[in-house]
LOKOLGU-144561 format. One line per 10 residues: number of its first residue (from 1); their letters; for each residue x, y, z of C-alpha. Coordinates in Angstrom, 3 decimals, m for minus. Each point is the difference from the previous one (the first is absolute). Example, Ala and Ser with C-alpha at 12.3 -4.5 7.8 and 13.67 -1.06 7.14 Angstrom:
REM residues 2
1> as> 12.300 m4.500 7.800 ~ 1.370 3.440 m0.660
This chain:
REM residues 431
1> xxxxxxxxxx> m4.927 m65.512 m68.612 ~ 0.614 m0.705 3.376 ~ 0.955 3.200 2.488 ~ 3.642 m0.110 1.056 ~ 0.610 m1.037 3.556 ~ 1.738 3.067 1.919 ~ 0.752 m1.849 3.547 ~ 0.184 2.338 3.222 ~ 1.795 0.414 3.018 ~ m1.491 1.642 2.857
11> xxxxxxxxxx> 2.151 1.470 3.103 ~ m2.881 0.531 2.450 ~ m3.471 m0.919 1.073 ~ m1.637 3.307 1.665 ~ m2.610 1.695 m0.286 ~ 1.167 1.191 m3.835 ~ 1.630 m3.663 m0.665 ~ m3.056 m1.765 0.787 ~ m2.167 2.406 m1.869 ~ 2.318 m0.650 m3.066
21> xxxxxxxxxx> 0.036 m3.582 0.062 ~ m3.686 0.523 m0.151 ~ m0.161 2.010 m2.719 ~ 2.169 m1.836 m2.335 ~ m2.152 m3.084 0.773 ~ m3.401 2.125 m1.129 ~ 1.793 1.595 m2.693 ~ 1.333 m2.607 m1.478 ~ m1.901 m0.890 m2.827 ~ m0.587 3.598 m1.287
31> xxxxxxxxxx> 4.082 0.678 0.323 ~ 0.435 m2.611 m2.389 ~ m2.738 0.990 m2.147 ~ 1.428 3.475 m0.696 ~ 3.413 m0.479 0.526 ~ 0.471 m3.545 m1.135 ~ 2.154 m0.844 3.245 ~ m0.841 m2.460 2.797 ~ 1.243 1.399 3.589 ~ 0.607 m2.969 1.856
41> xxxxxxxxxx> 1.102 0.243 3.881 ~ 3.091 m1.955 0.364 ~ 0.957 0.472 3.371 ~ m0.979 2.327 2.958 ~ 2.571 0.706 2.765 ~ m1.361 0.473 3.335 ~ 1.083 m0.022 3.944 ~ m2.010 m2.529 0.938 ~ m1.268 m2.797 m3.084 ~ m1.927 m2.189 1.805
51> xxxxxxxxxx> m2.580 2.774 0.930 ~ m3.317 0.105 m1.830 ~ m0.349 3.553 m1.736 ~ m3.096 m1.005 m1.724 ~ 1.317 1.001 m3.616 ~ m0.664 m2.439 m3.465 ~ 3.659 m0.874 0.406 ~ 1.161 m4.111 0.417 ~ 1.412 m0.113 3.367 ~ 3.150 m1.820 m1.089
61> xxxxxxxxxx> 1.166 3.489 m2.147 ~ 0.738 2.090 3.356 ~ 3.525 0.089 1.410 ~ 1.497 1.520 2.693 ~ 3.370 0.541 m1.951 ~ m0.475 3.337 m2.424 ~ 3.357 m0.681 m1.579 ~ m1.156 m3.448 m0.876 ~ m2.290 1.762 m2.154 ~ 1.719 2.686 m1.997
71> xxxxxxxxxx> 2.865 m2.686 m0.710 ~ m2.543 m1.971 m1.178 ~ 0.721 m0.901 m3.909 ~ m4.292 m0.734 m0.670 ~ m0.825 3.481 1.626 ~ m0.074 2.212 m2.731 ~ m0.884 3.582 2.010 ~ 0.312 0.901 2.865 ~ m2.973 1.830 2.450 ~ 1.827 1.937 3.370
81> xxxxxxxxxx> m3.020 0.768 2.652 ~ 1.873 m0.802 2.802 ~ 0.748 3.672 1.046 ~ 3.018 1.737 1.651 ~ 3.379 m0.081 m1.181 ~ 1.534 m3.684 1.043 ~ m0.025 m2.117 m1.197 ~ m2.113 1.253 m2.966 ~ 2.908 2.624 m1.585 ~ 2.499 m3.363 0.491
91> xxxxxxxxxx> m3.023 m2.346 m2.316 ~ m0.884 3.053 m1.965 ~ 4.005 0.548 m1.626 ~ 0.653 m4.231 m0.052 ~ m3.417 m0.132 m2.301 ~ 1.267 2.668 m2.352 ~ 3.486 m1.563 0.055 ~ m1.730 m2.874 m1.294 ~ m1.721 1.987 m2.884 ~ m3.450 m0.917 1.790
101> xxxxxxxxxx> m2.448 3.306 m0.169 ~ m1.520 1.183 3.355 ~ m2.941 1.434 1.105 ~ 0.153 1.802 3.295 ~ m2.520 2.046 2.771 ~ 2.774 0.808 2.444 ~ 0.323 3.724 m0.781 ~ 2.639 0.242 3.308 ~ 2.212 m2.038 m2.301 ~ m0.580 2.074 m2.951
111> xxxxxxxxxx> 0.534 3.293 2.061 ~ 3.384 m1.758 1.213 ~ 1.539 m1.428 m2.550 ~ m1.874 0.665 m3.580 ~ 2.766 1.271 m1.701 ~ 2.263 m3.054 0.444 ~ m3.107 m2.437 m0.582 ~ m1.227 2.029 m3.334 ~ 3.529 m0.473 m1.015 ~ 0.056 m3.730 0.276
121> xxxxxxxxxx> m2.990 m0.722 m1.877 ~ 0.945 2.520 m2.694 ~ 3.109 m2.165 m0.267 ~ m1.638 m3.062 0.213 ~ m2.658 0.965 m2.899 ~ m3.191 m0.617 2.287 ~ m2.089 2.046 1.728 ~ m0.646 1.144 3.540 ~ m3.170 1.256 0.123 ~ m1.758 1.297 3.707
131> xxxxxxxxxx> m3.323 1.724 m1.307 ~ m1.597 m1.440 3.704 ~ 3.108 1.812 2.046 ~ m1.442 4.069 m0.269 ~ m3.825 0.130 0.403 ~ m1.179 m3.431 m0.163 ~ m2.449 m0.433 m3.035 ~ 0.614 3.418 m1.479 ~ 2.141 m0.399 m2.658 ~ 2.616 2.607 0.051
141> xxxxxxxxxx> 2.921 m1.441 m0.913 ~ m0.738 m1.509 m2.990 ~ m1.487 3.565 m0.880 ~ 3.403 1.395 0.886 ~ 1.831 m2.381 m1.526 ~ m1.780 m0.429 m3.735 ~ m2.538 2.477 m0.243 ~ 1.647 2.968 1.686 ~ 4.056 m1.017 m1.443 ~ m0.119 2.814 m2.621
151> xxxxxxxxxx> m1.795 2.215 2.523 ~ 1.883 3.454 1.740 ~ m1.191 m1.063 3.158 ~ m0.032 2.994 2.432 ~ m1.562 m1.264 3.122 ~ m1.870 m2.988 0.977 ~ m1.759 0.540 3.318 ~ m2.591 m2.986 2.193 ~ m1.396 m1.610 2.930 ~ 1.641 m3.135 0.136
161> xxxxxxxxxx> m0.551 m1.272 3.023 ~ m3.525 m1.330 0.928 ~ 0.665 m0.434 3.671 ~ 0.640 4.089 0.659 ~ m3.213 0.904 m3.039 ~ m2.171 m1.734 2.493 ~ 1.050 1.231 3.017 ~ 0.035 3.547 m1.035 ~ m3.609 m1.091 m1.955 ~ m1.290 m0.847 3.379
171> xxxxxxxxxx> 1.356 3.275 2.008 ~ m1.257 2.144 m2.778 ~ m3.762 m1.775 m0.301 ~ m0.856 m1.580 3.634 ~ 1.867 2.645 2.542 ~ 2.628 m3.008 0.956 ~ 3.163 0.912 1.700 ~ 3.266 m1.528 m1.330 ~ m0.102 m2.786 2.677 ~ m3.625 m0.871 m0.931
181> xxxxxxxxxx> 0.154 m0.210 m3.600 ~ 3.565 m1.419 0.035 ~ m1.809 m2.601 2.519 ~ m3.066 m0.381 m2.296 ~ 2.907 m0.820 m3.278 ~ 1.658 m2.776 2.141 ~ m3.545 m1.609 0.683 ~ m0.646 m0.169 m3.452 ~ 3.188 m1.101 m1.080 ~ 1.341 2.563 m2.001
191> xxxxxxxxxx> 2.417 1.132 2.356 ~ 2.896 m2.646 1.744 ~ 0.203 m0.338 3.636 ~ 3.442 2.039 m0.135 ~ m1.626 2.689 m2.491 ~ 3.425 2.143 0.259 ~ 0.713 m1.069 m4.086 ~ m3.136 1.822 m1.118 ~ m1.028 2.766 2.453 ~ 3.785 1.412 m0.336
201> xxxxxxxxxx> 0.054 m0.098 m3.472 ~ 2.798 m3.024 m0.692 ~ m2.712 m1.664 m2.047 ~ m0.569 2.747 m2.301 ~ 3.303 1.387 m0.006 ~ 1.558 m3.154 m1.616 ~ m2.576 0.245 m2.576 ~ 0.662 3.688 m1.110 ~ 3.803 m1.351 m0.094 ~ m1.219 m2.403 m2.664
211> xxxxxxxxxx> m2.179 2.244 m1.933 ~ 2.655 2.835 0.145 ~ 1.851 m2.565 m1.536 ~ m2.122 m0.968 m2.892 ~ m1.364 3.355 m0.495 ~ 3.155 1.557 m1.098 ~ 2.389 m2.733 m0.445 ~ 2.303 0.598 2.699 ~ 1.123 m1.914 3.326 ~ m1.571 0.673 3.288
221> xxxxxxxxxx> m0.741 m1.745 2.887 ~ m1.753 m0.113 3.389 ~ 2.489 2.234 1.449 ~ m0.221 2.668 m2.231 ~ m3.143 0.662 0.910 ~ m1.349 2.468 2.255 ~ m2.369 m1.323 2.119 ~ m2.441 1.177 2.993 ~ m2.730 m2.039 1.352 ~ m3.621 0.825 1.143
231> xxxxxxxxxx> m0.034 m0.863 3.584 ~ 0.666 3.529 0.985 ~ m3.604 0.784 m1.987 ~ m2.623 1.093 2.858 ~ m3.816 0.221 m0.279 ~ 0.367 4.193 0.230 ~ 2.419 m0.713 m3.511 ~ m2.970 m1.732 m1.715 ~ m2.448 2.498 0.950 ~ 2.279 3.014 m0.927
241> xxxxxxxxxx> 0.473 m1.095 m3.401 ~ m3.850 m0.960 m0.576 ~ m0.900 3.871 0.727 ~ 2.701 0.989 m2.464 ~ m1.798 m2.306 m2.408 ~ 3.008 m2.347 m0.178 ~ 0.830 m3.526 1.290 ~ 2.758 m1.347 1.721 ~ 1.965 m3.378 m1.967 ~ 3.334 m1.864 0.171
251> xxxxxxxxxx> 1.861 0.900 m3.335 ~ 2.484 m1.777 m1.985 ~ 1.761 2.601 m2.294 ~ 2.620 0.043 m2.767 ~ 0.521 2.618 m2.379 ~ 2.614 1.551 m2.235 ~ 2.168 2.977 0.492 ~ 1.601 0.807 m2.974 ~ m0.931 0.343 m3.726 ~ 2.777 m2.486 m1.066
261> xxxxxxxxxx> 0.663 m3.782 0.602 ~ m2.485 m0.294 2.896 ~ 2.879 m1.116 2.055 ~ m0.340 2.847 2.576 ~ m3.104 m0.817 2.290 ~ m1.966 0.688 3.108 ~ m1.393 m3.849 1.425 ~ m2.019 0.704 3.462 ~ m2.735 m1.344 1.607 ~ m2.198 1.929 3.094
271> xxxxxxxxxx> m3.399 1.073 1.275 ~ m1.337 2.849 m2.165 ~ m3.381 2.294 m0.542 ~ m1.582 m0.770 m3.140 ~ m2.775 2.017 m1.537 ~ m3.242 m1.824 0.307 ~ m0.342 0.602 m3.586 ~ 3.266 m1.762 m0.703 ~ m0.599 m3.775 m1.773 ~ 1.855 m1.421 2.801
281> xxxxxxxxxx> m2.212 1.890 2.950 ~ m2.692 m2.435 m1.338 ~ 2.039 m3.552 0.789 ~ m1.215 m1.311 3.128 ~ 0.448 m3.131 1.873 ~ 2.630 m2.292 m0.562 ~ 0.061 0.809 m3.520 ~ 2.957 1.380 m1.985 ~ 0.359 2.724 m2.612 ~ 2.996 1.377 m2.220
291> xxxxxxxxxx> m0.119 2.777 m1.763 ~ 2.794 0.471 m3.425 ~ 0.270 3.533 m0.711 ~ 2.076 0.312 m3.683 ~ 1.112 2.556 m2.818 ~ m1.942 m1.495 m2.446 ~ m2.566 m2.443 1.469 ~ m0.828 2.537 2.808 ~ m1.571 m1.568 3.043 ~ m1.349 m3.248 0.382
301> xxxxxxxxxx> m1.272 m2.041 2.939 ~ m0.118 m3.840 0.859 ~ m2.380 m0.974 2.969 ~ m0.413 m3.509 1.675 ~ 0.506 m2.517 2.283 ~ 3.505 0.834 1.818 ~ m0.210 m3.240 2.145 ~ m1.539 m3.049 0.692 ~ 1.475 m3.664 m0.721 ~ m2.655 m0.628 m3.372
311> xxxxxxxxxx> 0.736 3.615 m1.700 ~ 3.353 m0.558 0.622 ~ 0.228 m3.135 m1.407 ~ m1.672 0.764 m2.943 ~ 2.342 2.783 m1.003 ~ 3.257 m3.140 0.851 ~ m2.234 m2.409 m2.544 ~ m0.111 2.706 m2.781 ~ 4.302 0.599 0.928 ~ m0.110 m3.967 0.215
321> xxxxxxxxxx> m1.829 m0.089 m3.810 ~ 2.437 2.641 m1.349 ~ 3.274 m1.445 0.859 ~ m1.278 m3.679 m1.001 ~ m0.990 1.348 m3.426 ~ 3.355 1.789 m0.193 ~ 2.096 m2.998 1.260 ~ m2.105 m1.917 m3.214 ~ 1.526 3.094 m2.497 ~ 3.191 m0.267 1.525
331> xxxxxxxxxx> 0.127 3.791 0.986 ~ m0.327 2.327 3.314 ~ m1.664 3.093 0.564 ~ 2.616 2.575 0.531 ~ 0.370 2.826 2.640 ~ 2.642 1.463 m1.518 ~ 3.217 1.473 1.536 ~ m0.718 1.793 2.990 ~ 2.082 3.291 0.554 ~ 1.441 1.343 2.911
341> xxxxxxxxxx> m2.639 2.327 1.936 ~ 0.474 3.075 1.755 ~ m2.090 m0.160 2.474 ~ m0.773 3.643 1.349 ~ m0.540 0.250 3.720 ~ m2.870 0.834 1.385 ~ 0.918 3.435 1.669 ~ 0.191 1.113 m3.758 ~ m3.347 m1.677 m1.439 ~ m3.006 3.154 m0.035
351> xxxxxxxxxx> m3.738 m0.167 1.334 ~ m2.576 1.747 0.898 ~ m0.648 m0.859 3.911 ~ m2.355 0.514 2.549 ~ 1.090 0.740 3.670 ~ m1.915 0.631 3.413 ~ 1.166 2.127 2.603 ~ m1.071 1.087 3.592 ~ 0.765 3.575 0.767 ~ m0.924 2.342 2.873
361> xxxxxxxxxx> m3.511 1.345 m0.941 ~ 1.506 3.739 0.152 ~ 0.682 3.109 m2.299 ~ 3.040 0.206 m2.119 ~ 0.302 m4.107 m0.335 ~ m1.125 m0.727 m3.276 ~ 2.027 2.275 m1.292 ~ 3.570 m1.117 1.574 ~ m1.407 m3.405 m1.135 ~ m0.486 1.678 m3.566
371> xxxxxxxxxx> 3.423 0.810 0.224 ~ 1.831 m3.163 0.669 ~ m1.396 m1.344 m3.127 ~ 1.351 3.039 m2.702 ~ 3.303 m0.302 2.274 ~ 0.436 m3.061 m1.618 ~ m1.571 0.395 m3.632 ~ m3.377 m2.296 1.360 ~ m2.778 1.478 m1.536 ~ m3.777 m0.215 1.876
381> xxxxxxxxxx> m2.558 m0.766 m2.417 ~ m2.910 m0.118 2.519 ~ m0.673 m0.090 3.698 ~ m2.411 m0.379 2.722 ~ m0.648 0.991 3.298 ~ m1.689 m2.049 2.790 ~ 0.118 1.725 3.382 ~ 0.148 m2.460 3.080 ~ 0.152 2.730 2.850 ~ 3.634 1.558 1.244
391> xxxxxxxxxx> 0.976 m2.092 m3.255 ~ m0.594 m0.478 m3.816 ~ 0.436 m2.133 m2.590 ~ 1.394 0.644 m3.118 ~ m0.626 m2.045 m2.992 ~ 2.517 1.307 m3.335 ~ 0.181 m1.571 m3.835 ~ 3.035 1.067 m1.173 ~ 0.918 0.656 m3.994 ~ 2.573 m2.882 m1.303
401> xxxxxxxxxx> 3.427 1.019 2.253 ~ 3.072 m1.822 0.335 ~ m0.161 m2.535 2.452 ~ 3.342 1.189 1.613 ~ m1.743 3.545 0.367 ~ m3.089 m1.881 1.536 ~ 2.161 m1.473 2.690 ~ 1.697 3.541 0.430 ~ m3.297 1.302 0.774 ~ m1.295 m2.755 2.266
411> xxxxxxxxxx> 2.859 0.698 2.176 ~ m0.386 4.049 m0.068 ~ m3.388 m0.794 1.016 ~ 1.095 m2.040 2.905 ~ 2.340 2.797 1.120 ~ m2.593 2.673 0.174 ~ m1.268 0.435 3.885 ~ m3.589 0.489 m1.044 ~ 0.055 m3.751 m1.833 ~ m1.346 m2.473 2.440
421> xxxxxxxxxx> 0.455 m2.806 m2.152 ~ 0.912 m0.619 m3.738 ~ m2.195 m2.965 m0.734 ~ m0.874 m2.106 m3.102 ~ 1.931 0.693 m3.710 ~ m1.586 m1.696 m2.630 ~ 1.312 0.459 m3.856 ~ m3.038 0.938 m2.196 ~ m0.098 m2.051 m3.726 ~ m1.929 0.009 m2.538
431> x> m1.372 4.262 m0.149
């Protein structure tokens, strides 16, 4: 029996495009061997089609008119690696109009407008699948999606973002500064020219708004999300946290609040201190890690490649496979209806945190310090002392507070005349 042809449309030829065009091209005859479907590459939309991007693809297929594509009656799904949000959320809704499935990387859309797009394809009966959107080859959201739908999800917690892993990889191991390492990233291509998207945290903030969203079947998006970045991180951070036997990592958290519907939720994404004895203290590099914590299943972990045009691709060709087979049933994989979240500010989310301060190196400090902290209900669970002359440093872990109490404290601190400086704040995860 001969496999059923399943012919493609491709907006984009990056890094990840290419890589995919590749793929389907080695993977062809095995697809069709297990699945019984042919993937053939109907037409690849481009910027410029007359230049050679060394891919198994006949020249004659590229086009430099995306909407020529998804309109296209012979193009039965429809690939978006093109990136950003136009024209791709404008090609995205006409393919769904058009009951074509899609298969999608651009996690900026997703974080923008998921809700209306998840909508569309529920309505049209086909999928939208974006496995290759949140952490590249790892595949978390078909885990959240099938494997983890009957699951009371209570937090799902990772490194998402390669870029920021290995930068803070290469500050912890070599000694780098920021600069340096952030230098060393952009060398070796894992960080952009402008590297503002990563280093602030935009990346992996729009991917905790998407796995928020699956996690606990509600709507959230980028700007729900709190977000700080790492460029404030200094060499003296790294070093702190090593003697407290922790590490320093950018964090992409969502977890539940309440014992009910899961709708009430806490989506943020920062620096933080991580045990060294954590799972995630151990993912280094540009690699990504995300770690399910559950009522029933407990914790689990998924490590891999976060980025790179091949992984990446890999995890669209298995989205790619999925939808084709599903197009052949006549069926879509459902996300369900998302429910309104509430979203609870940060200033009410609760830590543990670690905070440095320079004081006058004289009698009686310590303890007016001491006392900011029960003035506001912040709790010291350890602290050192490192004298530096007239001056000391102070080095506190705090039991889990109330962030708004945190910030309470910070500025007490700042008020006292014996404070020289209130420096760092960290939140500590994973005691």
């Amino acid at each position: 029996m001969e496999p059923a042809p399943v012919r493609v449309g491709v907006l984009g030829c990056g890094n990840v495009g290419a890589a995919l065009l590749i793929l389907i091209n080695e993977q062809h005859a095995a697809v069709a061997r297990r699945t019984g479907l042919a993937l053939e590459v109907g037409a690849v939309a481009v910027r410029d089609p007359g230049r050679d991007r060394n891919v198994p693809v006949d020249p004659g297929l590229f086009t430099d008119d995306p909407a020529s594509v998804v309109a296209n009656p012979e193009i039965d799904v429809v690939v978006e690696v093109m990136g950003g949000i136009d024209p791709a959320h404008r090609l995205v809704v006409e393919a769904l109009e058009r009951g074509k499935p899609v298969v999608t990387a651009n996690k900026e859309l997703l974080a923008s407008h998921g809700s209306e797009l998840y909508a569309l394809a529920e309505g049209a009966g086909v999928d939208l699948l974006f496995e290759a959107a949140v952490a590249g080859a790892i595949p978390i959201m078909r885990l959240l999606r099938e494997s983890l739908a009957g699951e009371p999800i209570t937090r799902v917690m990772g490194i998402v973002n390669g870029t920021t892993n290995f930068i803070l990889s290469r500050m912890a191991e070599e000694a780098m500064p920021y600069g340096e390492a952030l230098a060393e990233a952009q060398r070796l291509g894992y960080a952009e020219a402008d590297p503002t998207a990563d280093v602030e945290g935009i990346d992996a903030a729009a991917k905790a708004a998407i796995m928020a969203s699956l996690a606990f079947g509600v709507r959230v998006t980028a700007d729900d999300v709190y977000r700080e970045g790492i460029s404030s991180i200094t060499s003296e951070d790294i070093e702190f946290a090593g003697r407290l036997d922790h590490c320093i990592k950018l964090l992409a958290i969502a977890e539940r609040r309440d014992a009910g519907d899961g709708s009430n939720i806490g989506v943020r994404v920062h620096p933080a201190m991580v045990p060294l004895d954590h799972p995630l203290a151990s993912v280094r590099d540009s690699f990504n890690a995300v770690f399910v914590e559950g009522e029933a299943v407990g914790e689990l972990m998924f490590y891999g490649r976060g980025a790179g045009g091949r992984p990446t691709a890999s995890a669209v060709l298995g989205d790619l496979v999925n939808a084709a087979g599903n197009l052949r049933r006549s069926h879509g994989a459902r996300i369900g209806d998302l429910q309104p979240a509430v979203v609870t500010p940060i200033e009410e989310l609760e830590s543990a945190y670690y905070l440095e301060v320079e004081v006058d190196d004289r009698p009686g400090v310590l303890s007016r310090v001491a006392a900011v902290f029960g003035d506001h209900d912040v709790s010291i669970r350890s602290m050192e002392q490192e004298g530096l002359g007239v001056e000391a440093r102070l080095i506190f872990i705090t039991h889990t507070a109330r962030e708004r109490d945190l910030r309470a404290t910070l500025e007490g601190l700042d008020g006292l005349d014996a404070v020289r400086s209130v420096g760092s704040m960290l939140r500590v995860v994973g005691d």
